[in-house]
C-alpha positions as CSV (number, residue, x, y, z in Angstrom):
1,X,0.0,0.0,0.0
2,X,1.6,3.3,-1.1
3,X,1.4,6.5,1.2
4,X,2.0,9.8,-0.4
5,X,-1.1,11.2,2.2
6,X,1.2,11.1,5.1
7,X,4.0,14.0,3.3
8,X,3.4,17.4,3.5
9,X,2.2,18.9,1.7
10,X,-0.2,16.3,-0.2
11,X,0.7,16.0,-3.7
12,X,-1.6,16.6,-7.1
13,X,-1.9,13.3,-8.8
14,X,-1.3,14.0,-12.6
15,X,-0.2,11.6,-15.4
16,X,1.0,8.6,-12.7
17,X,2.6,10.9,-10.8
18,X,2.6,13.1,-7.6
19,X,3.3,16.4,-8.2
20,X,3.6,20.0,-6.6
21,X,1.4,22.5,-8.0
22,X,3.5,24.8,-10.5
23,X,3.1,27.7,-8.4
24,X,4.0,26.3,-5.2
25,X,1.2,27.5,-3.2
26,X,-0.7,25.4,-0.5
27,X,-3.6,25.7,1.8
28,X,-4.2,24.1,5.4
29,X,-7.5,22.5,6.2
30,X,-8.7,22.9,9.8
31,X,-10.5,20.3,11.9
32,X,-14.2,21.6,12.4
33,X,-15.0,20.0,15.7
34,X,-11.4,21.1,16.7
35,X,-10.3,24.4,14.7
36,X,-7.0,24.9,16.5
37,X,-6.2,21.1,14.5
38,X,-4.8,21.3,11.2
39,X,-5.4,18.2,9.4
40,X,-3.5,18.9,6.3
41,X,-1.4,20.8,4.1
42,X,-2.5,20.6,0.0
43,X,-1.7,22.1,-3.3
44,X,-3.1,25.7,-4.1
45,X,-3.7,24.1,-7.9
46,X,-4.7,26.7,-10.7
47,X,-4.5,26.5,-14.6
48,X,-1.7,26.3,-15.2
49,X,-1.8,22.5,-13.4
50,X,-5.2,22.2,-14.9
51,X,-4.1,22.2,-18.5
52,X,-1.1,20.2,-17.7
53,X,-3.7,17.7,-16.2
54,X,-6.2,18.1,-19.5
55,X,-3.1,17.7,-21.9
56,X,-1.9,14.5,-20.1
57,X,-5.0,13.0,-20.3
58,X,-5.7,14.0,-23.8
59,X,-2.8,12.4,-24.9
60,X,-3.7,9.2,-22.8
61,X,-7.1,8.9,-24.4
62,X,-6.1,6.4,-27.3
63,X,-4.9,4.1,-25.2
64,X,-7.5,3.7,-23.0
65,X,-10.6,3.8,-25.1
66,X,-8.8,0.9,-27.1
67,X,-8.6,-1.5,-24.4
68,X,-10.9,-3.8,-24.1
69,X,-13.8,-3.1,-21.8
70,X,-12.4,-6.5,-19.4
71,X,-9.5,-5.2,-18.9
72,X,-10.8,-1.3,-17.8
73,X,-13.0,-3.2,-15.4
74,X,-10.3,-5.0,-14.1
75,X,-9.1,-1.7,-12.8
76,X,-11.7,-1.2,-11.0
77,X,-11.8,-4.1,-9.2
78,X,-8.4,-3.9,-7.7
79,X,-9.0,-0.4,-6.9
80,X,-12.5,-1.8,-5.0
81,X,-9.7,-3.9,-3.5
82,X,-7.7,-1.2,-2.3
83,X,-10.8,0.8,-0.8
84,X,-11.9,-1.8,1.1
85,X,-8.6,-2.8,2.7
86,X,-8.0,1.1,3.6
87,X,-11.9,2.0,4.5
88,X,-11.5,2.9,8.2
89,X,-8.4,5.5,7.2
90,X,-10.6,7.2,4.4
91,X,-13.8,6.9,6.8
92,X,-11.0,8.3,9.9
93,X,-9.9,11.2,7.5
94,X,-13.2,12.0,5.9
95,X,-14.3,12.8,9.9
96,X,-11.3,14.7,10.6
97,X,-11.4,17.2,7.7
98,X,-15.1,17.8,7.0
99,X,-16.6,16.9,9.9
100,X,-19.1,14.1,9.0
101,X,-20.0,11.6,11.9
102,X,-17.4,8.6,11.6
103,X,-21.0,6.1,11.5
104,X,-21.4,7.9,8.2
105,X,-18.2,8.2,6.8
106,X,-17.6,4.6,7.1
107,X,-20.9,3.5,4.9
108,X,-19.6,5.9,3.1
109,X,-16.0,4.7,2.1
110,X,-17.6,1.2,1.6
111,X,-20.2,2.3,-0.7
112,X,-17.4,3.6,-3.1
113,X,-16.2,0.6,-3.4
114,X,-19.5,-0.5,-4.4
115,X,-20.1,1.9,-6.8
116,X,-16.1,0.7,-8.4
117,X,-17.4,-3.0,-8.5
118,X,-21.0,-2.1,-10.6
119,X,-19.5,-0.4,-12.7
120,X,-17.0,-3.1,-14.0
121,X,-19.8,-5.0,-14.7
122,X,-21.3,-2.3,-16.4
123,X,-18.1,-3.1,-18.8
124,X,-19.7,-6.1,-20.1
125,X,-23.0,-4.6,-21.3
126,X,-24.0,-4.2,-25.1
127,X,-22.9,-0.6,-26.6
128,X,-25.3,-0.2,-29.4
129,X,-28.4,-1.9,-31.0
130,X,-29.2,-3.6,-34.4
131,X,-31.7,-2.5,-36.7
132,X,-33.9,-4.3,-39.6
133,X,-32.4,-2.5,-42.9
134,X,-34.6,-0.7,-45.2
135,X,-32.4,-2.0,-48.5
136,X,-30.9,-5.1,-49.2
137,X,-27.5,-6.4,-48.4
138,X,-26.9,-3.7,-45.7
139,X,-26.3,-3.9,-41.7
140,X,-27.5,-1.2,-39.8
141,X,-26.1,-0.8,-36.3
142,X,-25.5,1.9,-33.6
143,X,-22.6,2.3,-31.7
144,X,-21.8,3.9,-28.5
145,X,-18.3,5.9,-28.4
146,X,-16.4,7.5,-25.3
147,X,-16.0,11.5,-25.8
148,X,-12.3,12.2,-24.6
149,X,-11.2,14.0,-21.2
150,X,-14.2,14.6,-19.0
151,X,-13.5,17.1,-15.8
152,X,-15.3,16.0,-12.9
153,X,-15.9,19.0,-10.8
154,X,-16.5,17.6,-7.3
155,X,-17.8,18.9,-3.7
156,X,-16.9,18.5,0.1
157,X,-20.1,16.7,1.4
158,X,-19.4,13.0,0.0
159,X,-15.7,13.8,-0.9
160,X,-15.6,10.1,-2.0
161,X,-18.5,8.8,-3.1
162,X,-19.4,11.5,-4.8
163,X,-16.1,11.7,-7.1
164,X,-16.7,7.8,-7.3
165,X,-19.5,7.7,-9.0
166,X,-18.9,10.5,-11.2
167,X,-15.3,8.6,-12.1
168,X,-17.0,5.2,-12.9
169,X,-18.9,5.5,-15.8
170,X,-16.6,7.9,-17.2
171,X,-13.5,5.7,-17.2
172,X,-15.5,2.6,-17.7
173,X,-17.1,3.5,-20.9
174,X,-13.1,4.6,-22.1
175,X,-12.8,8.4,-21.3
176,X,-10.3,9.9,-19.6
177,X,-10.5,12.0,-16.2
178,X,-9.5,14.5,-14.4
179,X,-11.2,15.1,-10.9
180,X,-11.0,18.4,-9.3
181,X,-11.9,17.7,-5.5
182,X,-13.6,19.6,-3.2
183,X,-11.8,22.3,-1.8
184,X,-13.1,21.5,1.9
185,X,-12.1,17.9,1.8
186,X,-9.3,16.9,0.0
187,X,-7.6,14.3,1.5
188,X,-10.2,12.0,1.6
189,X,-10.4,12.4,-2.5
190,X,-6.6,11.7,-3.1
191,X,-7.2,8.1,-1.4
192,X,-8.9,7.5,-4.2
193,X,-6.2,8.3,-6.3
194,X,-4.0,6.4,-4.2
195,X,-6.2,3.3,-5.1
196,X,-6.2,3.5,-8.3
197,X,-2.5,4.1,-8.5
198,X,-2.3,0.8,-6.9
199,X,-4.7,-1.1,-9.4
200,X,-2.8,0.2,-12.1
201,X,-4.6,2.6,-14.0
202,X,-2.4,3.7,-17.0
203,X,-0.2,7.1,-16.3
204,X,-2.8,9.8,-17.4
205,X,-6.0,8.4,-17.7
206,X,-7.1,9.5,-14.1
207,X,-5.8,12.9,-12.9
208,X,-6.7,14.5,-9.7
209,X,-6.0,18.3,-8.7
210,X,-6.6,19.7,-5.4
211,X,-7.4,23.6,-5.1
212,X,-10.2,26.3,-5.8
213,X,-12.9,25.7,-7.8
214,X,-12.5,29.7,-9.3
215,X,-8.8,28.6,-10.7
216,X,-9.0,24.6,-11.6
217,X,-12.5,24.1,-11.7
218,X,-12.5,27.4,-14.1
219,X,-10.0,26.3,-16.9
220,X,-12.0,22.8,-17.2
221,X,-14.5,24.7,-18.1
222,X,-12.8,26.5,-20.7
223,X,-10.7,24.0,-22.3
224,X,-11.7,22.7,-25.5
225,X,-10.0,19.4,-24.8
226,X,-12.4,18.4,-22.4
227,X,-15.4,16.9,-24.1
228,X,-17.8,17.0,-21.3
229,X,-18.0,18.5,-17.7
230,X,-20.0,17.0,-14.5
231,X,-20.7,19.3,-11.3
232,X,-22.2,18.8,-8.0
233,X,-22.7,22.2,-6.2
234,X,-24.6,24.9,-5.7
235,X,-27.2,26.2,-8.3
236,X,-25.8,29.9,-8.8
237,X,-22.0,28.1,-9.7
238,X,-23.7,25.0,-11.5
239,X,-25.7,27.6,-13.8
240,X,-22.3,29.6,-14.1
241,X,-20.7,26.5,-15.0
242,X,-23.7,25.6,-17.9
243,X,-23.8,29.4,-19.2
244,X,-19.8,29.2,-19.7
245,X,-19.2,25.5,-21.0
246,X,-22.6,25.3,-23.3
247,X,-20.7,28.4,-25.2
248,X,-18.4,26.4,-26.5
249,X,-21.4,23.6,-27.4
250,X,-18.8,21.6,-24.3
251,X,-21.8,18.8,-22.6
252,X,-22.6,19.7,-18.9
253,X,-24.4,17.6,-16.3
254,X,-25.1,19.1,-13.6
255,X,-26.3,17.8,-9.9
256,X,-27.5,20.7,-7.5
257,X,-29.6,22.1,-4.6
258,X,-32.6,20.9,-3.2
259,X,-35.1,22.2,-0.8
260,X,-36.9,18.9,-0.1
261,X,-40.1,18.2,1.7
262,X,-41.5,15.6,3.7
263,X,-45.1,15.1,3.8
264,X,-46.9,12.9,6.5
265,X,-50.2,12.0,6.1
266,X,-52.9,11.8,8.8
267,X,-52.7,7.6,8.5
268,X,-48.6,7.5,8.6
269,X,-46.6,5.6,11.1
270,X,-45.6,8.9,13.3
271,X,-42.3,6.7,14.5
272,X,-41.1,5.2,11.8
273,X,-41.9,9.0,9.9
274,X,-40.3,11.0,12.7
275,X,-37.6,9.1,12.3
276,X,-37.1,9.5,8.7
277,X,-37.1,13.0,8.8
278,X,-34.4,13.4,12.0
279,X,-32.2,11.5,9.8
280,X,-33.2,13.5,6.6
281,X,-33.3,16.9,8.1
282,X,-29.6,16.5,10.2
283,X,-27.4,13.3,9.5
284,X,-24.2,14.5,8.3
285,X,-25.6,18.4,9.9
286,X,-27.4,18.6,6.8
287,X,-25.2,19.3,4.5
288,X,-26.4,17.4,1.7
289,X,-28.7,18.1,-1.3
290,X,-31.1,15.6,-0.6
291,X,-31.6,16.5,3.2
292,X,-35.1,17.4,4.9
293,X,-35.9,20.7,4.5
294,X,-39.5,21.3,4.7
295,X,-41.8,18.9,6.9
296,X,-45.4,18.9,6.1
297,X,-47.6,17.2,8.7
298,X,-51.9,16.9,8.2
299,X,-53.6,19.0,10.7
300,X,-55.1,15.8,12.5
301,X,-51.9,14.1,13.5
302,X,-49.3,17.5,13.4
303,X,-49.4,18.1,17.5
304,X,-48.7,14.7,17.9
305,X,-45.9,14.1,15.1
306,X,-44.2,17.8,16.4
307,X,-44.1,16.3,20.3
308,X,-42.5,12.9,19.1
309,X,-40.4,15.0,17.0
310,X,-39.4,17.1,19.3
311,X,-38.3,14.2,21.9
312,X,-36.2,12.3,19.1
313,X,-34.5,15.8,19.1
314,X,-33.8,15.6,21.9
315,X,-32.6,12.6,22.6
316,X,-30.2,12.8,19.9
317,X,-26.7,12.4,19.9
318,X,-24.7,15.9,18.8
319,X,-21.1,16.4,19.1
320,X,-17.2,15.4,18.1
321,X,-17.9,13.3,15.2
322,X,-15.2,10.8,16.0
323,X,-17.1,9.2,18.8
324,X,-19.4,6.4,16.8
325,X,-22.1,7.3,18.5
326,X,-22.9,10.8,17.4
327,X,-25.2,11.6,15.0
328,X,-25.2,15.0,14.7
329,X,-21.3,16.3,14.1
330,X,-20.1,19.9,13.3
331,X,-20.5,21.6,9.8
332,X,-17.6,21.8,7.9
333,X,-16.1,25.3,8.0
334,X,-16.7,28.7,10.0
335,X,-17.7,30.4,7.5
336,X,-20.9,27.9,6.9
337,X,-21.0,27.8,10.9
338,X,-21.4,32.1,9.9
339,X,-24.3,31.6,7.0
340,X,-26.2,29.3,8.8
341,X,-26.8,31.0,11.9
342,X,-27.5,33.9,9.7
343,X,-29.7,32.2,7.8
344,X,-31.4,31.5,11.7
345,X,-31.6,35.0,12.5
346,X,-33.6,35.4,9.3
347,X,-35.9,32.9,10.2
348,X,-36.6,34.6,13.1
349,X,-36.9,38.0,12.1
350,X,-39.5,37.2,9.7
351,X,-41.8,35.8,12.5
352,X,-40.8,32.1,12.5
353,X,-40.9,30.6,16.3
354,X,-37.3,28.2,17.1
355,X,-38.8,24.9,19.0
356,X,-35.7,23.3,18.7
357,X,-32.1,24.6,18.6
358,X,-31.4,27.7,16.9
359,X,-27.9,28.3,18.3
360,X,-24.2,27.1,18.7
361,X,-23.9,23.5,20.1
362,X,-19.9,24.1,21.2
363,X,-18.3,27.3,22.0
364,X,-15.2,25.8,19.5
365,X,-16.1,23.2,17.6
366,X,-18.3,24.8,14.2
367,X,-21.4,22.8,15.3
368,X,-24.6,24.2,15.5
369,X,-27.8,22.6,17.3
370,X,-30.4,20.9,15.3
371,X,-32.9,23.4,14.6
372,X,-36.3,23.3,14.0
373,X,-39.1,26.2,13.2
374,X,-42.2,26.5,13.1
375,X,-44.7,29.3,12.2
376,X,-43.0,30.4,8.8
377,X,-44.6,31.8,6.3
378,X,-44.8,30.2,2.4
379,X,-43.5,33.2,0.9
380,X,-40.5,33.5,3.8
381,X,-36.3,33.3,3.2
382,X,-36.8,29.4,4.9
383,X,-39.6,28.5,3.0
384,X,-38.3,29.2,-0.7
385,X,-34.5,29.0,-0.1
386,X,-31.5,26.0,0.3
387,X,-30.0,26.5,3.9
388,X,-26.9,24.3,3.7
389,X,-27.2,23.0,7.4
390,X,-29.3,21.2,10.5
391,X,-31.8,23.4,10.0
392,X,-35.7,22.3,8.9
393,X,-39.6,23.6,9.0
394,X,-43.2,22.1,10.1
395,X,-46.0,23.5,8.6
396,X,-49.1,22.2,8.8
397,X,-51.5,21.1,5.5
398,X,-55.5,20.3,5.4
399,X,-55.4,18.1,2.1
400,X,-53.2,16.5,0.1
401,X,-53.9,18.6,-2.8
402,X,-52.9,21.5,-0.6
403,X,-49.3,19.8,0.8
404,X,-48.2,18.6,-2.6
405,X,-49.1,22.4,-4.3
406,X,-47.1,23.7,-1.6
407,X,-44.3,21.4,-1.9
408,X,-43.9,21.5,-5.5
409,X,-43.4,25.4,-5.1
410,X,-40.3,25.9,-5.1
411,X,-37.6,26.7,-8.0
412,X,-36.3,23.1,-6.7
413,X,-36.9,19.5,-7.4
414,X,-34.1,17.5,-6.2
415,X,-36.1,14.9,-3.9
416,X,-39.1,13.8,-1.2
417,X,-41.3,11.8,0.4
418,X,-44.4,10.8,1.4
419,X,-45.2,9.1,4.8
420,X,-48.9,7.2,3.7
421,X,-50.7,3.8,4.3
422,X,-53.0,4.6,1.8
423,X,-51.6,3.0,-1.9
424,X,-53.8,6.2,-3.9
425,X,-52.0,8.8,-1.9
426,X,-48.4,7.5,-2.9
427,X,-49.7,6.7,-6.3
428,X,-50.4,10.5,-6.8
429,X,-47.4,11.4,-4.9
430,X,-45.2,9.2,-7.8
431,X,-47.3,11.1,-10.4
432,X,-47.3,14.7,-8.7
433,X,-44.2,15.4,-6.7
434,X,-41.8,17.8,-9.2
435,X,-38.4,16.0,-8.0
436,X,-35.9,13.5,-9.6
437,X,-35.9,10.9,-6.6
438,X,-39.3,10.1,-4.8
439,X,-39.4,8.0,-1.3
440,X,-42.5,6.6,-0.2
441,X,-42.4,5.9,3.9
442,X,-38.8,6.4,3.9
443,X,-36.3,9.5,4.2
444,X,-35.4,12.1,1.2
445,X,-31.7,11.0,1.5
446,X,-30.3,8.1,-0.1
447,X,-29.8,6.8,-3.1
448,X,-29.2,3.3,-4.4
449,X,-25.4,2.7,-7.3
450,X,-28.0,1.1,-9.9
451,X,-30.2,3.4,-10.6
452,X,-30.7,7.2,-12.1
453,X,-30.0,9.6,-9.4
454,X,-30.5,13.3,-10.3
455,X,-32.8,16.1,-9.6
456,X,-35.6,18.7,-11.7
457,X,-36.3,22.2,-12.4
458,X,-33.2,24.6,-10.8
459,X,-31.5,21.4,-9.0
460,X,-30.6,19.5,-12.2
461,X,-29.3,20.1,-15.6
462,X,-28.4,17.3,-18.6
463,X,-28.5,13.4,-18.2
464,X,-29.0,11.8,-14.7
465,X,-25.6,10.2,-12.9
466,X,-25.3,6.9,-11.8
467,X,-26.7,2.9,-13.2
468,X,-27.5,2.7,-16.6
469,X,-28.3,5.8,-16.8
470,X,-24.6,7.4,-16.5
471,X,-23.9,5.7,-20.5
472,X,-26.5,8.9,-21.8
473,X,-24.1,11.2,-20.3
474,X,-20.6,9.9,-20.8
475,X,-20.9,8.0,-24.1
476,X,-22.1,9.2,-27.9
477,X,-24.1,7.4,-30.2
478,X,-23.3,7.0,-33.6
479,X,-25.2,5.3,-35.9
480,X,-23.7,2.7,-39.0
481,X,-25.0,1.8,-42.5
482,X,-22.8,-1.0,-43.7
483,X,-23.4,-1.9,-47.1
484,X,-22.0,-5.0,-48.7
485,X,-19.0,-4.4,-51.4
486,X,-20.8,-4.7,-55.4
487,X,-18.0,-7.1,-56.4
């Protein structure tokens, strides 16, 4: 097992090797839960390493698309290999620099390997179709192509699964990478570089850059070598990010905010919905896309869910997010410790009533108390906007025409749920619900490596990531008339 992680500062990982950035600049990452702890020293990337990084992997591209699909998935399962065997120091890392409970992190780090080992198989499947020809003597067949370099633009929340996923299809279906992590957590990203160092992934075909989205991030959106660009981030960068690569007619898929509700009906089981949206609204401190932002509960039963609610609150586990049995850990810089509680003191100003929370939960550590409000207003800064933290809202709702108007508006459709007994009510709720990912009587996080995964309206853009789905995105289709030789 190699270990370039333990020197300081961390190294880029371009065309096989480790590499400084070409301006020499670094930048520390703190330790949310303890700020005073750094937790690592990486490279201050810009272009300049950028287009080195494109260039490499433009001239790696041959290579690679022309192996066969059986040996590009047996990269990936010895980097599976290698992810497994180191899954407690990626889970133990991911914890240190971003914050995210260590019962989290480790389902995390496992699920990347996951994700590595479906899509080898994904190697095997058929790339195109055959079609009945209109004229005689002819076969007339589709094909699907890789596109070249793809940048994978990445963020901090799931700084391995998230890159994972986005990696997989791309290098399965014969394109070459490179990964800009999230500026917020990158040692946990360069693990997975490690690993596939250590399966043996051909020098340039897999490139990863640490450093600021405005500088790396920037030129792979500008370079006309890269074919095709994914992001996961915010909406107002993701649009930036459309607006600038679509100009030069560069693909874009995008994966952004949601603001997602959970609706329980008058005949839900309270528990087992209660449940659903603690975990929703402030695993991981709620910094996640999918997480529980607006909880709609039927007049009949909302005293009763808000009380059980409120006593899961607090009976909840918040603090360092090493200790395995905390479920609520610290966000992941001060400066989202500084927005969120701003975003509080908006909620209250414009008349909504804290009944849970609404403060600091450590006088160092940046964590902040799940918070809950009630009494806001449809209209209101909390109602209509992403707040990127363990914050959520009850409202009530008389029908269920009423709670699924209300939660479809919103500029967002990322994901929800329904809480229901009754098989019409979810049947409308598949039909009705403007969102990419739809839960019925479980939480609006989670999503399973097999399937489409992607969002609606202002939180999606392009083909959806992940199962079969991914080939629409990082493939081409080309379609073949091959007519027999006259003589």
């Amino acid at each position: 097992m190699t270990d370039t992680l333990t020197e300081t500062p961390a190294r880029n990982y371009v065309g096989g090797e480790w590499r400084d950035s070409a301006s020499g600049e670094t930048y520390e990452k703190r330790n949310p839960f303890r700020p005073s702890e750094v937790t690592g020293v990486y490279q201050a990337s810009d272009a300049v390493d950028a287009r080195a990084a494109v260039e490499t992997a433009r001239d790696a591209f041959p290579g690679w698309a022309g192996l066969p699909a059986g040996q590009r998935a047996a990269v990936f399962h010895r980097a599976a290999d290698a992810i497994e065997a180191r899954a407690e120091r990626i889970a133990v890392d991911m914890t240190a620099e971003m914050g995210k409970p260590l019962r989290e992190s480790r389902v995390e780090a496992m699920r990347a390997a996951a994700v590595l080992r479906f899509s080898a198989g994904e190697a095997w499947r058929p790339i195109g179709d055959v079609f009945e020809a209109s004229v005689p003597d002819q076969r007339l067949f589709t094909l699907r192509r890789p596109l070249g370099v793809v940048g994978l633009i990445t963020p901090w929340n799931f700084p391995v699964a998230i890159p994972i996923w986005k990696l997989a299809p791309a290098l399965v279906y014969g394109n070459t990478v490179v990964l800009k992590l999230g500026y917020e957590a990158p040692r946990t990203g360069l693990h997975i570089a490690e690993c596939f160092a250590e399966a043996g992934v051909p020098a340039g075909v897999f490139n990863v850059l640490t450093g600021a989205g405005s500088k790396v991030g920037a030129e792979l959106v500008a370079n006309t070598d890269v074919r095709a660009i994914s992001f996961t981030g915010s909406v107002p960068v993701g649009h930036n990010v459309r607006n600038e690569a679509t100009k030069r007619d560069c693909r874009v898929q995008l994966e952004l905010g949601g603001h997602n509700p959970l609706i329980a009906t008058a005949d839900a089981e309270l528990d087992r919905a209660v449940e659903a949206a603690y975990a929703g609204a402030f695993w991981s401190a709620g910094q996640k896309c999918t997480a529980t932002r607006r909880i709609f509960v039927e007049d009949a039963v909302y005293d009763d869910f808000r009380e059980r609610f409120l006593a899961r609150i607090a009976a909840g586990t918040v603090g360092d997010p090493m200790d395995p049995a905390t479920e609520v850990g610290p966000v992941v810089n001060e400066t989202a410790l500084e927005d969120i509680l701003a975003a509080i003191e908006r909620g209250r100003d414009q008349g909504g009533t804290v009944i849970a929370g609404g403060g600091r939960g450590h006088p160092e550590a940046w964590l902040i108390e799940p918070t809950v409000f009630e009494g806001v207003g449809d209209d209101h800064y909390l109602s209509c906007e992403e707040v990127f933290g363990p914050v959520t809202t009850l409202y009530r709702f008389g029908t269920l025409d009423e709670a699924i108007a209300r939660a479809n508006d919103v500029p967002f459709g990322l994901s929800a749920s329904v809480f229901t007994r009754d098989l019409r009510t979810a049947h409308r709720f598949a039909e009705e619900l403007q969102a990419g990912v739809l839960h019925v009587n479980s939480q609006t996080a989670g999503a399973d490596v097999h399937v489409p995964f992607g969002g609606v309206k202002h939180s999606g853009w392009g083909p959806h990531e992940q199962g079969r789905a991914a080939i629409e995105f990082f493939t081409e289709t080309v379609t073949v008339y091959q007519d027999a030789p006259l003589a």
